[in-house]
C-alpha positions as CSV (number, residue, x, y, z in Angstrom):
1,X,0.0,0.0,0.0
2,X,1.4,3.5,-0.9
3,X,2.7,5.6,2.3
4,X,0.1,8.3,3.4
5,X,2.3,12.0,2.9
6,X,2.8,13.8,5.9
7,X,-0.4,16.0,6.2
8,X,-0.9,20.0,6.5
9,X,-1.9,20.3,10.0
10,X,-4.3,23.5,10.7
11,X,-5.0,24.5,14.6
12,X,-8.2,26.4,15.4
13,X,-8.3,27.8,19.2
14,X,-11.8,28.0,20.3
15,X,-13.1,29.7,23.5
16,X,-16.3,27.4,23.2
17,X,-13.2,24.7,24.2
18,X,-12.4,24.6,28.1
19,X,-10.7,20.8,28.4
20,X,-11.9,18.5,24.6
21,X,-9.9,19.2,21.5
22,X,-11.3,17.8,18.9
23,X,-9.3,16.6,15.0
24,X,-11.3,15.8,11.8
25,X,-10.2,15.9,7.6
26,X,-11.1,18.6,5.7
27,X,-10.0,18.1,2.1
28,X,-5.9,17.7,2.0
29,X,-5.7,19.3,5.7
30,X,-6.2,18.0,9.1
31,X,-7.9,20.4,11.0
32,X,-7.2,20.4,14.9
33,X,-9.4,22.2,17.1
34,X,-8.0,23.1,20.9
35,X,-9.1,24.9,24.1
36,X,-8.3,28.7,23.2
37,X,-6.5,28.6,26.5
38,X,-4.4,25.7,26.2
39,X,-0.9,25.7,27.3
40,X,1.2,25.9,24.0
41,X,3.2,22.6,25.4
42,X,0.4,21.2,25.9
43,X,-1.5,22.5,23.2
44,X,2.2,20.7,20.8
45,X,1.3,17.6,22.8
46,X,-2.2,17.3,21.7
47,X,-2.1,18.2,18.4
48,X,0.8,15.2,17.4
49,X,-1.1,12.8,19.6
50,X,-4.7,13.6,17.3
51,X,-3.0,13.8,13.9
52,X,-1.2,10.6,14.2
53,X,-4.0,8.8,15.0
54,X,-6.1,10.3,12.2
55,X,-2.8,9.3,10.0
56,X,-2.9,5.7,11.9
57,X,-6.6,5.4,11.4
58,X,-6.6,6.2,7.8
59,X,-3.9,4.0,6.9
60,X,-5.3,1.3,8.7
61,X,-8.2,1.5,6.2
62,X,-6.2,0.6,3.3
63,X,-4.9,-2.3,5.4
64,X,-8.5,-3.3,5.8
65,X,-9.1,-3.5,2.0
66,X,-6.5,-5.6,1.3
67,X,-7.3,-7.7,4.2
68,X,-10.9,-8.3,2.8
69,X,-9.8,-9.2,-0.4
70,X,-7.5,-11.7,1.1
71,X,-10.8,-12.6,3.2
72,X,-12.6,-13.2,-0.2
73,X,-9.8,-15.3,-1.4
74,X,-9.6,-17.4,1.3
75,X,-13.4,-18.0,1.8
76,X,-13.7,-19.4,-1.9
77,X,-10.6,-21.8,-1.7
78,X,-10.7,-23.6,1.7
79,X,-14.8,-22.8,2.3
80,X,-15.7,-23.5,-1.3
81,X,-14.0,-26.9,-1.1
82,X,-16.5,-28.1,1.1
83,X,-19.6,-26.2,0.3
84,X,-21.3,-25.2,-3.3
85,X,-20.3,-21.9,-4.9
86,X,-23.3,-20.5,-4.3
87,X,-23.5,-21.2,0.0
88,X,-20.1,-19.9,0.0
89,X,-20.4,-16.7,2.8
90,X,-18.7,-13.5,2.4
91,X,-18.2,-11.3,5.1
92,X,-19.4,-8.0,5.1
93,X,-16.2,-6.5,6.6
94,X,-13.0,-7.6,7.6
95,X,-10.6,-4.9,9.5
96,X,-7.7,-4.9,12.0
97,X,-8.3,-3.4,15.3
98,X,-6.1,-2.5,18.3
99,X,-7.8,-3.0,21.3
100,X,-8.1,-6.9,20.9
101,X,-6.2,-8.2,23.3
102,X,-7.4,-11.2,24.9
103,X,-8.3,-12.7,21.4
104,X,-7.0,-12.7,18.1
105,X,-9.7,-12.9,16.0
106,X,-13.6,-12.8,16.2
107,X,-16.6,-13.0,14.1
108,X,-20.4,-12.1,14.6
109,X,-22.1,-14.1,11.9
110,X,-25.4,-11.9,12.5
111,X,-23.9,-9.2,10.7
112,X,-20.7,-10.8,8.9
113,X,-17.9,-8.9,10.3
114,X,-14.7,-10.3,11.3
115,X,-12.4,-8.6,13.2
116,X,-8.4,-9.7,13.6
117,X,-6.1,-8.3,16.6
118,X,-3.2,-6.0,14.8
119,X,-0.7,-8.0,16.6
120,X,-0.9,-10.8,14.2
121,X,0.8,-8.4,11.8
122,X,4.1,-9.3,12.5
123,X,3.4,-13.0,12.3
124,X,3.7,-15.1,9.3
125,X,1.7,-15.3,6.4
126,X,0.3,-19.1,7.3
127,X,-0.4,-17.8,10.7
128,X,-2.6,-15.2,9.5
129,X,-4.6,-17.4,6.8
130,X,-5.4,-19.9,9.5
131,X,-6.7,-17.1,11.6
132,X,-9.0,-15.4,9.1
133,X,-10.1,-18.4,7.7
134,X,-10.4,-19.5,11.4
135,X,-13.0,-16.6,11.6
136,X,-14.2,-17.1,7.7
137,X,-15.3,-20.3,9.2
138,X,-17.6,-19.3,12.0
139,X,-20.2,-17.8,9.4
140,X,-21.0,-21.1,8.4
141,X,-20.7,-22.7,11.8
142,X,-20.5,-20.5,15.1
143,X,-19.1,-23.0,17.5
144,X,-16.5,-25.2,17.2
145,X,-17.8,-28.6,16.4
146,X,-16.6,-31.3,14.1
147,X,-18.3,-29.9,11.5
148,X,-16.2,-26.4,11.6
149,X,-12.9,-28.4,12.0
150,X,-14.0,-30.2,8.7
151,X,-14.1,-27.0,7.0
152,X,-10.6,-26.1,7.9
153,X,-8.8,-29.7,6.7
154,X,-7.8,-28.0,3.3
155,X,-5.6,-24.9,4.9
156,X,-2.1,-25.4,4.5
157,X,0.2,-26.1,7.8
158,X,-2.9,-25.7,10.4
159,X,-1.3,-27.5,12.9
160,X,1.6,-25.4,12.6
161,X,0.1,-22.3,13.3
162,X,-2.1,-23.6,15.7
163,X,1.1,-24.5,17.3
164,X,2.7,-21.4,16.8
165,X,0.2,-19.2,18.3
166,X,0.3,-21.9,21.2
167,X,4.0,-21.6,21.7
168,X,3.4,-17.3,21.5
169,X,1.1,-17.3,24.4
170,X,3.0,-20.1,26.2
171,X,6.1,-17.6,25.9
172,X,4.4,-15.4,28.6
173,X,3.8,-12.5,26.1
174,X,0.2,-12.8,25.7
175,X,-1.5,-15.8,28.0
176,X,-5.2,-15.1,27.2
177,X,-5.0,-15.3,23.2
178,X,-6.1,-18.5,22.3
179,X,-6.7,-21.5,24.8
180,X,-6.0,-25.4,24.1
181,X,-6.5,-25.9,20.4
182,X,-5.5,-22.8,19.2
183,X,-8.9,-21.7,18.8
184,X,-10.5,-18.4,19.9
185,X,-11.2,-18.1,23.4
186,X,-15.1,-17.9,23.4
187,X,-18.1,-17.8,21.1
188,X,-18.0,-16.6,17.5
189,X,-19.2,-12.9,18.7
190,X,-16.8,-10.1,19.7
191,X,-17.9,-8.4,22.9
192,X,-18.2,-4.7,23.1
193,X,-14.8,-4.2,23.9
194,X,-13.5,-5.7,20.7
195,X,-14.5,-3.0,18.1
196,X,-13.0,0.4,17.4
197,X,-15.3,3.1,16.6
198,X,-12.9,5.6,15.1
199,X,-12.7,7.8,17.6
200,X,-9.3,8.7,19.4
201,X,-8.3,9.9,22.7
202,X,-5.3,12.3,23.7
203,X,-4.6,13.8,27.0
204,X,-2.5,17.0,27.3
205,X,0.3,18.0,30.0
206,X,-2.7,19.8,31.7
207,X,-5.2,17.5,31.6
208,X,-6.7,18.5,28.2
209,X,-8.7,15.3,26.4
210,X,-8.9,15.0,23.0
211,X,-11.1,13.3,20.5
212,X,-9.7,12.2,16.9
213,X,-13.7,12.4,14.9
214,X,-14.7,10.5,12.0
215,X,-17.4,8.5,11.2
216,X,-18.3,5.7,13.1
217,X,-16.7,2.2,12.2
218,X,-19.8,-1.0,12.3
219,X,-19.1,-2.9,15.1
């Protein structure tokens, strides 16, 4: 995916502003709004806190693209080996999200999303695959019977990943990811916690919050 430039940054004090600041896009410009009586320090602090998340947010969306395709792919080979063309599901979004932490996927078949913790980005290829189509797998099947192991026989080195995200969690770096089988640890459904909804927080040296806007990510 093509880096996102550095942006042009515009600050707009407001005296409506006593403790929020507030960042949104306008055009080729990311406009920052701030407490007219901010500190500048603080003021410095706030303003590269919201911008780099709006940078963060917005490159994470291209991310997310080529995740769904990769979704897509995935579904048709390993899913469509075991099901007609036509009962193959699609899911209606696919994204990364940071705040997954005790899990590293999860699906809600109700509504077709699948969600995948970012910390699976540095793992390899295989791992991810097995993951997604881990998740791919709970909109045919939500828990995990024989019947959704079945759909997974044709993905290539599943034992090894399984394995592998076994031996991570064993390794004390993350002890809640998946449990036993390598599986996820739960239903198919994310709980509340595990969606972003595109907002941002920032705190300044005097206590100032902040809120990166945007439009609400589905959940």
């Amino acid at each position: 995916m093509d880096a996102i430039p550095d942006p042009q940054v515009e600050i707009r004090r407001s005296a409506r502003r006593r403790r929020t600041g507030s960042a949104y896009r306008e055009g080729d410009r990311i406009v920052v709004l701030v407490p007219q009586r901010l500190s500048r320090a603080a003021e410095a602090e706030l303003v590269e806190t919201l911008v780099a998340r709006i940078v963060a947010r917005e490159r994470r969306r291209g991310d997310d693209a080529e995740l769904f395709e990769r979704a897509v792919r995935l579904a048709r080979r390993h899913l469509g080996a075991h099901l007609p063309a036509a009962h193959v599901p699609l899911p209606s979004s696919v994204r990364w999200v940071d705040t997954m932490q005790s899990r590293w996927g999860s699906c809600t078949p109700a509504d077709g999303t699948i969600r995948l913790s970012e910390r699976l980005q540095t793992m390899p290829d295989y791992v991810v695959d097995y993951v997604l189509t881990h998740e791919l797998a709970h909109l045919v099947v939500a828990e995990h019977s024989e019947r959704f192991w079945q759909l997974l026989t044709t993905v290539p080195h599943l034992e090894r990943a399984r394995g592998f995200l076994d031996g991570y969690a064993a390794a004390g770096r993350h002890g809640k990811g998946w449990h036993g089988k390598g599986e996820p640890d739960g239903s198919a459904d994310a709980d509340g916690t595990a969606a972003t909804d595109g907002s941002a927080e920032a705190r300044g040296a005097d206590g100032a919050a902040g809120t990166a806007g945007g439009d609400r990510t589905p959940g």
